[in-house]
C-alpha positions in Angstrom: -8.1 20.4 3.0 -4.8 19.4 3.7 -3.7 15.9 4.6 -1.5 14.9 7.0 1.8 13.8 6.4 2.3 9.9 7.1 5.9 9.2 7.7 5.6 5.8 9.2 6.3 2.6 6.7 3.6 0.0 5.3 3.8 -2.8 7.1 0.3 -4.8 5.8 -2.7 -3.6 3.4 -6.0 -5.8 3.2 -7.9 -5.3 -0.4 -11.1 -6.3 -1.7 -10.7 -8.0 -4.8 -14.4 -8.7 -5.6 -17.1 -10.5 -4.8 -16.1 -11.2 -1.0 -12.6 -12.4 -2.4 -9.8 -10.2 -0.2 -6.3 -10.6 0.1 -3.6 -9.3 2.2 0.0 -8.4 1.6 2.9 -8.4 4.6 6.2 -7.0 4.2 8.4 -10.4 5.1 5.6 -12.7 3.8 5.4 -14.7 0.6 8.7 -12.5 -0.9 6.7 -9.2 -0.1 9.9 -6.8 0.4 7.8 -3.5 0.3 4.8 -1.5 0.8 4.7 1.9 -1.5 2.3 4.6 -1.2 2.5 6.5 -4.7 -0.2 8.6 -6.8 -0.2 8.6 -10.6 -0.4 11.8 -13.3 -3.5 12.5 -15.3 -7.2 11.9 -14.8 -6.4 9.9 -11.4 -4.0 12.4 -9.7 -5.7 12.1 -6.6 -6.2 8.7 -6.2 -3.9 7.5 -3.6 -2.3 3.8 -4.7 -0.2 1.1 -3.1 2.7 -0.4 -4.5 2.9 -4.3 -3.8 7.0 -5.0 -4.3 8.6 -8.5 -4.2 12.6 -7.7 -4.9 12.5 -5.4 -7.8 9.3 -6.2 -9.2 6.0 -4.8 -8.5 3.7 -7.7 -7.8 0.6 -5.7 -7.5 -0.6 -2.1 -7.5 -4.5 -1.1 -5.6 -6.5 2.3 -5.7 -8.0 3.1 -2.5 -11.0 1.9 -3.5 -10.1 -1.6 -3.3 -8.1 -1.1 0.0 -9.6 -2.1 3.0 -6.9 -1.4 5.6 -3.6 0.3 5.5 -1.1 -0.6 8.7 2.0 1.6 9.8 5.1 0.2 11.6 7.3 2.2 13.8 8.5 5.9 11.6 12.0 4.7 10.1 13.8 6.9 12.5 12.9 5.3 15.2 13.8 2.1 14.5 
């Protein structure tokens, strides 16, 4: 199977934390600067993950099994 390319930033991601407790993560809100998509080596290759960035520090990293929704802005050559 091959996926398709997403060349569009992260603009917001909902995740479930546990037990009903969510949370949701904006670039431009409460010092959120970014939004990475990124995978890691090893035993969880294929687990996709987002980066949570305020400045140069990651705040926050989820698997995709805690993310609930993913949202795209406009591709960054159209903006």
């Amino acid at each position: 199977m091959t996926e398709h390319p997403i060349d569009q930033p992260i603009t917001h991601i909902d995740v479930y934390i546990h037990d009903g407790e969510s949370a949701g993560f904006v670039v431009g809100a409460d010092g959120v600067t970014r939004l990475e998509a990124t995978t890691k080596s090893g035993l969880h290759a294929d687990i996709p993950y987002v980066r949570v960035w305020r400045g140069d520090e990651c705040a926050a990293e989820f698997c995709q099994h805690n993310i609930v929704g993913v949202f795209f802005g406009k591709p960054e050559a159209d903006q």
